[in-house]
DOPAMI-72467 format. One record per residue (C-alpha): residue number from 1; x, y, z. Coordinates in steps of 0.25 Angstrom, whole numbers, plus 2048, in hexadecimal, padded with zeros to 3 digits. Layout:
    i    X    Y    Z
  NUM    X    Y    Z
...
END
This chain:
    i    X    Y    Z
    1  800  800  800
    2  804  80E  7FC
    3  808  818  809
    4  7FF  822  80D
    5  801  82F  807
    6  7FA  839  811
    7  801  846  811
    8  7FA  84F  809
    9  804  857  800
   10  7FF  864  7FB
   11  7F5  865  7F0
   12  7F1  855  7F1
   13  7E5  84D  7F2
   14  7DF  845  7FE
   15  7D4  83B  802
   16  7D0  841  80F
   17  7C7  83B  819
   18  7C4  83C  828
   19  7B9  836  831
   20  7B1  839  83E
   21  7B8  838  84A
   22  7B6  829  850
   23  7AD  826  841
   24  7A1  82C  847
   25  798  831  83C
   26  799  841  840
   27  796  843  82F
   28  78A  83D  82E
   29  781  847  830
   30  77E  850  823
   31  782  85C  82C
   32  78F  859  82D
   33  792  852  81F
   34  78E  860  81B
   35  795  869  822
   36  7A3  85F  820
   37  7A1  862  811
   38  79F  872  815
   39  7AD  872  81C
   40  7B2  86A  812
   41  7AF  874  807
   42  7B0  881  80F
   43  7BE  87E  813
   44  7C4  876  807
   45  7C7  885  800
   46  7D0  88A  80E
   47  7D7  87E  80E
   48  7DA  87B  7FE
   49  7D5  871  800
   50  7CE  869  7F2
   51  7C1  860  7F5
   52  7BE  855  7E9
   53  7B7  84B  7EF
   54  7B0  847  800
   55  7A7  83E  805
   56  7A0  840  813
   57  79D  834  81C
   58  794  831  827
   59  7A4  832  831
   60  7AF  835  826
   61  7B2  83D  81A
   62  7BA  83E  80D
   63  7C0  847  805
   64  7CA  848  7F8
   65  7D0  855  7F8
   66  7DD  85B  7F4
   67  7E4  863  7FE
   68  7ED  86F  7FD
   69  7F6  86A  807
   70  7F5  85F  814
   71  7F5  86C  81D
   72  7E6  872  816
   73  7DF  863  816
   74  7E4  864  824
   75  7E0  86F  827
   76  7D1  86D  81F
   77  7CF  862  825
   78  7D1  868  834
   79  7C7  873  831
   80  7BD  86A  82A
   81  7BD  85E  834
   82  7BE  868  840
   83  7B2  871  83C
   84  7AB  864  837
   85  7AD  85D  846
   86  7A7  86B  84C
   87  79C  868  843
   88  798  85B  847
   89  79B  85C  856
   90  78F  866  855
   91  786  85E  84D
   92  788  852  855
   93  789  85A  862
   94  795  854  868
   95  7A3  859  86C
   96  7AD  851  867
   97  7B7  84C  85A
   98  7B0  84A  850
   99  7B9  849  843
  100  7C5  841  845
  101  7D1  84A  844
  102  7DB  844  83A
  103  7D5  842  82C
  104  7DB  83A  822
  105  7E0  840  812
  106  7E9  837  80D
  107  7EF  83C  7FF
  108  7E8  838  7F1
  109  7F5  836  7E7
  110  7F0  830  7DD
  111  7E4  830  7D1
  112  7DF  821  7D6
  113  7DF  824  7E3
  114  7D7  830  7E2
  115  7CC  82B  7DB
  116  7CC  820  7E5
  117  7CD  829  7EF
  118  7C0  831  7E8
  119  7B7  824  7E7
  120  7BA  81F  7F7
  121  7B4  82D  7FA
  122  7A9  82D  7F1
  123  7A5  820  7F5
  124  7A6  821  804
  125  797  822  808
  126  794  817  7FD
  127  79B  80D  806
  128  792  810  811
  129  785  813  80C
  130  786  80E  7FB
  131  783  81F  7F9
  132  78A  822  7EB
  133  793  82D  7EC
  134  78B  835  7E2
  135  77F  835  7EA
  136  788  838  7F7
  137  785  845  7FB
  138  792  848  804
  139  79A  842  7F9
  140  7A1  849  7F0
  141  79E  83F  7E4
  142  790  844  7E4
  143  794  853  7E4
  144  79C  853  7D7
  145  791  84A  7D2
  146  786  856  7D5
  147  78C  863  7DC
  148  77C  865  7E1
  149  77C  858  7EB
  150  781  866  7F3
  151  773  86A  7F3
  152  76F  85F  7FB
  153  778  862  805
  154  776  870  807
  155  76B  87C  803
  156  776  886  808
  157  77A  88F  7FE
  158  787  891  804
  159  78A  884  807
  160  787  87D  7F9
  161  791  887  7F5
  162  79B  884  7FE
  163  79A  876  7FC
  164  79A  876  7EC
  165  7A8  87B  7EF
  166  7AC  86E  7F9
  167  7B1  864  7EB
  168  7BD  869  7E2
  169  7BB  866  7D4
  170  7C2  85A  7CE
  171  7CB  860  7C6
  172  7D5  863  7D0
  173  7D7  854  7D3
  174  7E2  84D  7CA
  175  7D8  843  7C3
  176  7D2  847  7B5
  177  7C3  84A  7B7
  178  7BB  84E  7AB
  179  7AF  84E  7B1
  180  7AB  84F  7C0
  181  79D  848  7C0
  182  7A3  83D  7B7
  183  7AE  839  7BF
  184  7A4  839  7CB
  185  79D  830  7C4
  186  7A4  827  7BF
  187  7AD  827  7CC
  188  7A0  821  7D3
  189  79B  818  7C8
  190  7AA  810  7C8
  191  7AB  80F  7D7
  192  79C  80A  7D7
  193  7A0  801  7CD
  194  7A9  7F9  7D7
  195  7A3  7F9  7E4
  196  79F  7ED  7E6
  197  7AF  7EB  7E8
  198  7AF  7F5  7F3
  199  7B5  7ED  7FF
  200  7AD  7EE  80B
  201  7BA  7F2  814
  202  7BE  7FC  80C
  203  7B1  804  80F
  204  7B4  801  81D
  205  7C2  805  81E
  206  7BF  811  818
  207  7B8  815  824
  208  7C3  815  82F
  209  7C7  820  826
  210  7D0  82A  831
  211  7D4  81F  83B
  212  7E2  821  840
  213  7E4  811  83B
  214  7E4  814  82C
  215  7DA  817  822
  216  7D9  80A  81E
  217  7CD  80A  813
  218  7DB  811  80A
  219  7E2  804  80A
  220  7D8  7FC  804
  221  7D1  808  7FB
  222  7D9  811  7F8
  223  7E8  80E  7FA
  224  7EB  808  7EC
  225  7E8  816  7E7
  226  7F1  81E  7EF
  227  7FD  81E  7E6
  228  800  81A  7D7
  229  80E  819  7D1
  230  80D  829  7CF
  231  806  830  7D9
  232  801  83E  7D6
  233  80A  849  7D7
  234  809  852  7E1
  235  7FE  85E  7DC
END
């Protein structure tokens, strides 16, 4: 197995992910899957930070960005998971941790690995409830599909604004994308071709994501993926 590259090096892309402290399921309200994709898009711009792709579960969350340095992802995601713990220590009405503090971005360094890494985000919620990424609100898949799934989040003027701004287009990502809907698409239709050779432990690996163990789900997933002869340059 190829070595865990985890240092972010300026202007590289990431898979990152972090759960609920002690798994519970603090993101399942709609509340709070709404205002995590608020902060998300309100601060991505302080931050340089660039957002292509995120799913929201019931306890964890992913995102495939690139970052303009380790130090801004750091530093989004201490002002993102701190506002977002405030948040649901008032919803829930108690006084204690609520995210769990070290989140994981391990670097994307190549093309295969990213579109793997795409699909594993996509398809998050279909492993737990069959929900198609294109019908997954709180999935990105279903934004590029139709920006107005939006709509069915919020009435707000302002906020429908702020979050059309949350996904960067895919033409800043090193992959040729003619069409954005197409790719979509397609992406979904060939993962949803081979399902049925999912392996069960897979999904269930997946969802340790953030223990201090390893992120086991990678090895059997993702970890073919991580490297080919000739990575990317450095962008």
């Amino acid at each position: 197995m190829y070595p865990r590259r985890l240092i972010i090096a300026d202007k590289s892309f990431a898979h990152v992910f972090f759960r609920c402290h002690n798994k519970n399921h603090f993101l399942k309200p709609e509340q709070v899957k709404l205002f995590l994709l608020s902060l998300w898009a309100e601060y991505k711009s302080r931050y340089h930070i660039k957002i292509f792709d995120f799913v929201i579960m019931d306890n964890h969350a992913h995102l495939v960005v690139q970052a303009y340095s380790a130090e801004h992802l750091g530093r989004f995601m201490r002002t993102v998971n701190s506002q977002l713990a405030r948040f649901i220590n008032a919803y829930f009405e108690r006084d204690s941790q609520a995210i769990r503090e070290r989140y994981k971005s391990p670097v994307i360094t190549n093309t295969r690995y990213l579109m793997k890494a795409i699909e594993y985000v996509w398809f998050n919620r279909y492993r737990v409830s069959k929900l198609s990424p294109d019908k997954d609100i709180y999935c990105s898949a279903s934004w590029r599909l139709n920006i107005d799934v939006i709509r069915r989040l919020t009435n707000d003027g302002d906020k429908y604004r702020l979050l059309k701004s949350l996904l960067d287009s895919y033409r800043h990502l090193p992959i040729e994308i003619f069409s954005t809907r197409k790719f979509v698409r397609d992406t979904i239709n060939a993962v949803m071709s081979s399902v049925s050779s999912w392996k069960e432990k897979t999904f269930e690996n997946s969802h340790t994501i953030g223990d201090d163990i390893d992120v086991s789900f990678r090895s059997e997933l993702l970890s073919s993926f991580r490297r080919e002869n000739v990575p990317w340059p450095l962008i």
